[in-house]
MDTraj code that builds the backbone (N, CA, C; nanometers):
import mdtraj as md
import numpy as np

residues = "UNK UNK UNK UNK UNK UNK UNK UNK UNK UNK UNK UNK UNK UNK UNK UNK UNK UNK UNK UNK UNK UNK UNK UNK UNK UNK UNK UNK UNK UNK UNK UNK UNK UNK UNK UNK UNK UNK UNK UNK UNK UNK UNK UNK UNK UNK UNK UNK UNK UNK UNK UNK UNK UNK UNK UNK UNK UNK UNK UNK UNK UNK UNK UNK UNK UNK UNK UNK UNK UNK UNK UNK UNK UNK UNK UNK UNK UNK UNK UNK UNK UNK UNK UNK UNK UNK UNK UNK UNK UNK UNK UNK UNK UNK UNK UNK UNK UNK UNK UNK UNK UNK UNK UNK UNK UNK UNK UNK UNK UNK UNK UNK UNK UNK UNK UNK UNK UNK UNK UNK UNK UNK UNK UNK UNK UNK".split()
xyz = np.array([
    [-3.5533, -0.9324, 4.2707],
    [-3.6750, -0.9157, 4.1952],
    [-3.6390, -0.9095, 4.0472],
    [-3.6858, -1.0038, 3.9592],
    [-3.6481, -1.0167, 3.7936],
    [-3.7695, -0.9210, 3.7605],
    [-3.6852, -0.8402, 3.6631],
    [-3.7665, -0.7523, 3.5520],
    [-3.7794, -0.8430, 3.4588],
    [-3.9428, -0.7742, 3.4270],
    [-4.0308, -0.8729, 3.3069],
    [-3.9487, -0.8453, 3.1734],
    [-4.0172, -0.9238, 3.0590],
    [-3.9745, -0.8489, 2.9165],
    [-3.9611, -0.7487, 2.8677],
    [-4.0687, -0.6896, 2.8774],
    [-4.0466, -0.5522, 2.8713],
    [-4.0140, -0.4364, 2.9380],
    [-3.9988, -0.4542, 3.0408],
    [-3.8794, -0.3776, 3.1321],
    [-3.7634, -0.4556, 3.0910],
    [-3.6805, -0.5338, 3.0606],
    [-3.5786, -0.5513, 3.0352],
    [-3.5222, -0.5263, 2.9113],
    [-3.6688, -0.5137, 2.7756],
    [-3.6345, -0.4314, 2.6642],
    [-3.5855, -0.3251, 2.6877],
    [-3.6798, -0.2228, 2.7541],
    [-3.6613, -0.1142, 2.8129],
    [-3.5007, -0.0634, 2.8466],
    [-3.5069, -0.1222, 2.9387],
    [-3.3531, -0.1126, 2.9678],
    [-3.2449, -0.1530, 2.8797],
    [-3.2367, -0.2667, 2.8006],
    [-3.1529, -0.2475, 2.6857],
    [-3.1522, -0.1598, 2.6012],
    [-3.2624, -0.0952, 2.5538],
    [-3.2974, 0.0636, 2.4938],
    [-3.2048, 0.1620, 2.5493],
    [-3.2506, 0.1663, 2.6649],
    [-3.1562, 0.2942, 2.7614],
    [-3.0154, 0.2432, 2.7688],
    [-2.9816, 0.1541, 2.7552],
    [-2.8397, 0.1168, 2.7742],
    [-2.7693, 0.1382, 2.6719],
    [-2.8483, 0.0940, 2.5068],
    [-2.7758, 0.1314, 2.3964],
    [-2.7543, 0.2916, 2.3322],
    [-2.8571, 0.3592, 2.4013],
    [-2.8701, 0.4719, 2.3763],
    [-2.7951, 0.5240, 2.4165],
    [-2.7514, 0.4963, 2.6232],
    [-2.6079, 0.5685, 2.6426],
    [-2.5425, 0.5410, 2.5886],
    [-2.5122, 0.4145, 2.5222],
    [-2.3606, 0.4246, 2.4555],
    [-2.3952, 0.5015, 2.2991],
    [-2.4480, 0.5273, 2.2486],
    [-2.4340, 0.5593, 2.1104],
    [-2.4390, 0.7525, 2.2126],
    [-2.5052, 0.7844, 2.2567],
    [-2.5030, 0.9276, 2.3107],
    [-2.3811, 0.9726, 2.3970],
    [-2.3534, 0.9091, 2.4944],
    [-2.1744, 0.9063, 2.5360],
    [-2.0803, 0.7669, 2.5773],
    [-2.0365, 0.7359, 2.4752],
    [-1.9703, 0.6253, 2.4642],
    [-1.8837, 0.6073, 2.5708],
    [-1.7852, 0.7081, 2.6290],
    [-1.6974, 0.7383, 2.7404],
    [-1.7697, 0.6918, 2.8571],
    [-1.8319, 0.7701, 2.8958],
    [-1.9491, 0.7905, 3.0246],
    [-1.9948, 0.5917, 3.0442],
    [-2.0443, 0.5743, 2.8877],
    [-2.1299, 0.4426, 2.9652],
    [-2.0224, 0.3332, 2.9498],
    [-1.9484, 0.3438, 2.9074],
    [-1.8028, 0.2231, 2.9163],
    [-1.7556, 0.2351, 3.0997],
    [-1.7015, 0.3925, 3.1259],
    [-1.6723, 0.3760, 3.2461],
    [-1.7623, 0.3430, 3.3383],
    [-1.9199, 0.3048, 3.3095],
    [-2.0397, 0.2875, 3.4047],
    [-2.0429, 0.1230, 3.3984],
    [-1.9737, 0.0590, 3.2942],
    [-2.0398, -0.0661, 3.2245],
    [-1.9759, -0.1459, 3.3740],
    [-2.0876, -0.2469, 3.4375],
    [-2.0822, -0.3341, 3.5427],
    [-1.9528, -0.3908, 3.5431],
    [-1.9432, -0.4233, 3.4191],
    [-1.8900, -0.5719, 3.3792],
    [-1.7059, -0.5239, 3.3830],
    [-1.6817, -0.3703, 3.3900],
    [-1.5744, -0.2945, 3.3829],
    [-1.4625, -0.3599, 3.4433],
    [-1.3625, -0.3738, 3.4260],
    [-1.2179, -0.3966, 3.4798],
    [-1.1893, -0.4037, 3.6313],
    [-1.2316, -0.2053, 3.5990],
    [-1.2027, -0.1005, 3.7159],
    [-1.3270, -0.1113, 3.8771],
    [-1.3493, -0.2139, 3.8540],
    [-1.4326, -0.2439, 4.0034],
    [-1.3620, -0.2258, 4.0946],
    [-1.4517, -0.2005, 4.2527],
    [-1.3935, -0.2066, 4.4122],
    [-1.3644, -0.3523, 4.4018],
    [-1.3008, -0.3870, 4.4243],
    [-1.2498, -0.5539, 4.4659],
    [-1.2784, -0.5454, 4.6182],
    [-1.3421, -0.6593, 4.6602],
    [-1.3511, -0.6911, 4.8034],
    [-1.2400, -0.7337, 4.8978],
    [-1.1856, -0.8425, 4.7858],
    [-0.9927, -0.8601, 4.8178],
    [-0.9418, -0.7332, 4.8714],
    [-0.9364, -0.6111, 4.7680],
    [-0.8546, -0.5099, 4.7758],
    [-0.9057, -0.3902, 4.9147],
    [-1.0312, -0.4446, 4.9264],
    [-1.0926, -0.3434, 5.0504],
    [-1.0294, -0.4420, 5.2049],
    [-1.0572, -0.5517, 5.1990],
    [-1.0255, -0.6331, 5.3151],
    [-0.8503, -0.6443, 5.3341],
    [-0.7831, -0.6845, 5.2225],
    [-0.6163, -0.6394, 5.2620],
    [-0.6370, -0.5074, 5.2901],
    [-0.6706, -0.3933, 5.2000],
    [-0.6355, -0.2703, 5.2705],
    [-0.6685, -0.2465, 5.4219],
    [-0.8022, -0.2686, 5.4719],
    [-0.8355, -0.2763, 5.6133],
    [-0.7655, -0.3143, 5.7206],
    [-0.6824, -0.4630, 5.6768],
    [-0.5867, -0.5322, 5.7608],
    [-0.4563, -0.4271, 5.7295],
    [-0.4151, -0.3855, 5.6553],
    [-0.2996, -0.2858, 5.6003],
    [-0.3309, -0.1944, 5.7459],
    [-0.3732, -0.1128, 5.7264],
    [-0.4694, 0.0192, 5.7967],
    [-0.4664, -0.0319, 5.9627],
    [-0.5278, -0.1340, 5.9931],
    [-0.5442, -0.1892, 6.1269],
    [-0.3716, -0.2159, 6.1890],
    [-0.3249, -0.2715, 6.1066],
    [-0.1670, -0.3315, 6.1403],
    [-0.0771, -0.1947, 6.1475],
    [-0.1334, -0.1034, 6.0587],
    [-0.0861, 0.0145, 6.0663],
    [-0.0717, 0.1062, 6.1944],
    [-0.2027, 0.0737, 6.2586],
    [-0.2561, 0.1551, 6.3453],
    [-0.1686, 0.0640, 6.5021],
    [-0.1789, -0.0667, 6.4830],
    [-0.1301, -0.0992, 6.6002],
    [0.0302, -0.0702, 6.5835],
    [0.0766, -0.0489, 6.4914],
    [0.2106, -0.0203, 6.4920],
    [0.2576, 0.1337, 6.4970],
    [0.1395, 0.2310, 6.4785],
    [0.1859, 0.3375, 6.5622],
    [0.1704, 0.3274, 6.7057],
    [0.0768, 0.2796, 6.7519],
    [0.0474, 0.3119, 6.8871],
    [0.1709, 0.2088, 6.9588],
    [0.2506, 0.1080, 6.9119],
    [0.3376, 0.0665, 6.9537],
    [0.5003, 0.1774, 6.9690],
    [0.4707, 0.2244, 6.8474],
    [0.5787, 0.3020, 6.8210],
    [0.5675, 0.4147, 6.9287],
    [0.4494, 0.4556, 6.9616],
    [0.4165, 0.6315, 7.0600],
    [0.3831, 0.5406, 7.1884],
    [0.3923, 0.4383, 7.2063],
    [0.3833, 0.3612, 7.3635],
    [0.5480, 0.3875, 7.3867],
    [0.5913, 0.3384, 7.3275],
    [0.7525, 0.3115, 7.3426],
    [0.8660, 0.4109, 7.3179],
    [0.7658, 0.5026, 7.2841],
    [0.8702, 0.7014, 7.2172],
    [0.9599, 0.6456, 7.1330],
    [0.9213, 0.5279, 7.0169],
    [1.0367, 0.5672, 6.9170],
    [0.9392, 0.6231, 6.7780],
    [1.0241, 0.7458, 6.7611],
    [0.9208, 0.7793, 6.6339],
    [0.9222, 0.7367, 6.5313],
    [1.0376, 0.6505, 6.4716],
    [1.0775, 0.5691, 6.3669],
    [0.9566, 0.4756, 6.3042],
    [0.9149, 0.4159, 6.4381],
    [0.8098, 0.2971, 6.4327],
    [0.7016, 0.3876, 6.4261],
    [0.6755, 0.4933, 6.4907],
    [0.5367, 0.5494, 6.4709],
    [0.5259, 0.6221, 6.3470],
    [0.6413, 0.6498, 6.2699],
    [0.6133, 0.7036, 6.1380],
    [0.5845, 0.5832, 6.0271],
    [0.6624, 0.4499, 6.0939],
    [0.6479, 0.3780, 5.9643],
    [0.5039, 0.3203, 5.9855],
    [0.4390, 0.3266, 6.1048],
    [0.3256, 0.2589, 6.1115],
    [0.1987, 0.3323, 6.0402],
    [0.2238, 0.5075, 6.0896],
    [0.1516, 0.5475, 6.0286],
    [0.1186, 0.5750, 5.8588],
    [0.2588, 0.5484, 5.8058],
    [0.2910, 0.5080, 5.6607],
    [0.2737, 0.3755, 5.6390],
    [0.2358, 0.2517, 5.6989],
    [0.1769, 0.1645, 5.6624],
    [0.0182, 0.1673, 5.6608],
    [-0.0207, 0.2528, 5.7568],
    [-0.2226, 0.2726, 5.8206],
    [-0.2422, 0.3631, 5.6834],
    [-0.1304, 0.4614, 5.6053],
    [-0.1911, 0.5175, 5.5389],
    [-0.1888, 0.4633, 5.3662],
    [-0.1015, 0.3550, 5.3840],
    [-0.0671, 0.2207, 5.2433],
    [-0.1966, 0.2229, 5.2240],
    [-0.2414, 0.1149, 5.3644],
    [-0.3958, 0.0481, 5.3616],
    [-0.4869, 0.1174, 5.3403],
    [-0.5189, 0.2306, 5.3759],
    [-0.6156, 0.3172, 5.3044],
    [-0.6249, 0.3349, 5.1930],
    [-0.5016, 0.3726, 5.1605],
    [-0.5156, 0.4601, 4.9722],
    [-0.5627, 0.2930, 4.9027],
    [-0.4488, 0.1861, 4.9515],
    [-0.4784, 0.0410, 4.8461],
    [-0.6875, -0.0234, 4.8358],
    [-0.6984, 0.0311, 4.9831],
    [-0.8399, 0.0133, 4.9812],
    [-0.9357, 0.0555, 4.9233],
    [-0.9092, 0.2010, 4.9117],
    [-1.0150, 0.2589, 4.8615],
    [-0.9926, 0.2790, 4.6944],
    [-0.8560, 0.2286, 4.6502],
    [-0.8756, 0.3091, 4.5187],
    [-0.9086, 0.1239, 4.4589],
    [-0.9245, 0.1603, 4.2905],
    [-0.9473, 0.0459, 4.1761],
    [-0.8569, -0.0157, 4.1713],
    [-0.8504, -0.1613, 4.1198],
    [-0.7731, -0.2354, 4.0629],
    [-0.7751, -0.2275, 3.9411],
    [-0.6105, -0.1583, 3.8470],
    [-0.5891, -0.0758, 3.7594],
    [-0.6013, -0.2087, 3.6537],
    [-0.6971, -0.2350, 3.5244],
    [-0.6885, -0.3110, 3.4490],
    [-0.6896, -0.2597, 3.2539],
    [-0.6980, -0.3017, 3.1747],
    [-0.6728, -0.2438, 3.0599],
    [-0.8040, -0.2128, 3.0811],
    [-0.8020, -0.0786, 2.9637],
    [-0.9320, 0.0119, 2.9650],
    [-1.0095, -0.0643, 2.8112],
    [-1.0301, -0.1297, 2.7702],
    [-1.0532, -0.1835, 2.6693],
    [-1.1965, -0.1744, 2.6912],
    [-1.2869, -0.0815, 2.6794],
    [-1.4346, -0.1206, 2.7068],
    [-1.4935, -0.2194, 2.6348],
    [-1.5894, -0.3049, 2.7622],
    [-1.6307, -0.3907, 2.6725],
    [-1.7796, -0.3784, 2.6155],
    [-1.7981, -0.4744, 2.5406],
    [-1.9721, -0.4714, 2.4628],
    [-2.0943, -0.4341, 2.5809],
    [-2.1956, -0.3895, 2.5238],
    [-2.2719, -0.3831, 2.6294],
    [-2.3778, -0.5167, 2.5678],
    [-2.4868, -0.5761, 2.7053],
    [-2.5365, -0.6525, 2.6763],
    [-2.6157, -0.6845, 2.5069],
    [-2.6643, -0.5667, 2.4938],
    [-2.7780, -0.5934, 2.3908],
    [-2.7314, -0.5095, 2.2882],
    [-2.6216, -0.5472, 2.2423],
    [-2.5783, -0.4965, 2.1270],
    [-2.6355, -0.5613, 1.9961],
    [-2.6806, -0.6417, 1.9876],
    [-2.7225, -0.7154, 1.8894],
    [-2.8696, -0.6738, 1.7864],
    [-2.9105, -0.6028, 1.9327],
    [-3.0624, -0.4831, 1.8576],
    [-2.9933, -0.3838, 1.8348],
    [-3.0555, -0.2830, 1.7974],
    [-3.0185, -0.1473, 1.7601],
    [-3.1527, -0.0690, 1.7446],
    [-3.1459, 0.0420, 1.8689],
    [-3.2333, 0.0865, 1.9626],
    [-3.2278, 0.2079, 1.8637],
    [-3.3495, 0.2766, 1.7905],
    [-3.3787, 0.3653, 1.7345],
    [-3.3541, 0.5250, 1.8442],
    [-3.2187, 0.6048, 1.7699],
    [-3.1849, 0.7079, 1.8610],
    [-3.2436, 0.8160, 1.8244],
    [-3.3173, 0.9311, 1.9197],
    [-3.3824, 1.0448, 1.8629],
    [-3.2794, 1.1219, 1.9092],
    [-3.2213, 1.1959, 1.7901],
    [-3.1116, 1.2885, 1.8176],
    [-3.1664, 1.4804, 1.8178],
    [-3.2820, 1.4701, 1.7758],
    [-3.3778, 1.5573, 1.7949],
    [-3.4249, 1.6346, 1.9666],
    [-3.4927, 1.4926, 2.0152],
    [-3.5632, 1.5713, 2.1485],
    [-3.4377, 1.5162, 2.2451],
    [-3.2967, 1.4756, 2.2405],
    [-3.2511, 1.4073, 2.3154],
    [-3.2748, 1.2923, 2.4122],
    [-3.1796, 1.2939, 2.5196],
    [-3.2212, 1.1697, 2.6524],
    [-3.2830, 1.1588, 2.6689],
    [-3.3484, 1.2740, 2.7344],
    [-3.4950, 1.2999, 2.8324],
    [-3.5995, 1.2748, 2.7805],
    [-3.6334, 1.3607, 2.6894],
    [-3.7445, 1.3060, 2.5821],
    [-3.7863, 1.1833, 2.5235],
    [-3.6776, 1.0988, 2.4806],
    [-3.6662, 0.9831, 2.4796],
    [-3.7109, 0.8841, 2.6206],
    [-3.6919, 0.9077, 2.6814],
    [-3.6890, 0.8764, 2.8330],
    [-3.9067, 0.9030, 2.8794],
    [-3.9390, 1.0053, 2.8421],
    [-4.0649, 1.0735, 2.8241],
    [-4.1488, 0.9672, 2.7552],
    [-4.0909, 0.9850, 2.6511],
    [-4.1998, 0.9087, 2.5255],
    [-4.2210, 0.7358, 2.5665],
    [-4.0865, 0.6708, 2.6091],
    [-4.0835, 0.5506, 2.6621],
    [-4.2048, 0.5254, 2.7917],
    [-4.1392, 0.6405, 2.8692],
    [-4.2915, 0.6041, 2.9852],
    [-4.3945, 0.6581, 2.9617],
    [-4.4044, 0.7517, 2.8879],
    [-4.5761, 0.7276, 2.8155],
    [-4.6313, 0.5929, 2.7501],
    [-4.5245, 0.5716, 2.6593],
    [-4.5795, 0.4565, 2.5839],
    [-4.6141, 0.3393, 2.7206],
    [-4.5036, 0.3340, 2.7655],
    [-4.5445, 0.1966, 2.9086],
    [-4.7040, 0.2677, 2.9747],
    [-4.7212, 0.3861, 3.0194],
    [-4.8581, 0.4187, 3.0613],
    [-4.9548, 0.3572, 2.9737],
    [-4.9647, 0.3654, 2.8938],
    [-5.0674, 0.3213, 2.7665],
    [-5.0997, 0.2338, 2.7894],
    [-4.9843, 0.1244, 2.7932],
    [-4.9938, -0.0614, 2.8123],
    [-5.0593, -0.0699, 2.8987],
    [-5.0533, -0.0219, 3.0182],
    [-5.0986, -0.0460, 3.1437],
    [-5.2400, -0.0628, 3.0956],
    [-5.3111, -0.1719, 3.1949],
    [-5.4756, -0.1333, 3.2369],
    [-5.4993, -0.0432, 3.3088],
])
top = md.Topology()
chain = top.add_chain()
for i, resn in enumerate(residues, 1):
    res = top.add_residue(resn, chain, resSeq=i)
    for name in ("N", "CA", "C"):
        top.add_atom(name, md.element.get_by_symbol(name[0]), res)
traj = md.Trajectory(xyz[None], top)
């Protein structure tokens, strides 16, 4: 579902505002970030984890614990590689609508800001 114009003003508003209000916060939020789940990195880890798993139960079929430790130190590779980020430079990048410059009320803060916006959209409305 595409947001109209002015919901998509909207949202460039709120977007520039987080960054001028916490620059940290909306870099590590920004889509476009480095630090994404990779699907690659979830599906090797899974196969990691699975191969893991059949190689303990090979290892505790057969009573050698050698194999059942390394398997379970491979089932537990695939987990950690799965679930964590793919580590890239932290260089945050631009956010879309940098090019306006979204009037910040440093007065009533976020919320308020946030307030006054959906009042004003109530108004528009019929």
């Amino acid at each position: 579902m595409a947001l109209s114009e002015h919901e998509q003003r909207l949202l460039d508003q709120l977007e520039q505002q987080l960054h001028a209000d916490d620059p940290k916060f909306a870099s590590s939020m920004a889509s476009s970030s480095p630090r994404t789940m990779s699907t690659r990195r979830i599906v090797i880890g899974a196969l990691m984890a699975v191969a893991g798993i059949l190689i303990l139960l090979l290892g505790v079929a057969n009573q050698i614990i050698l194999v059942g430790v390394a398997g379970f130190l491979v089932m537990g590779a695939g987990v950690y590689f799965g679930t964590t980020r793919a580590k890239g430079n932290d260089s945050a990048s631009l956010p879309r609508g940098t090019a306006k410059s979204a009037p910040v009320n440093r007065n009533g803060g976020f919320l308020s800001t946030l307030e006054e916006k959906w009042d004003e959209r109530k108004r528009e409305q019929p």
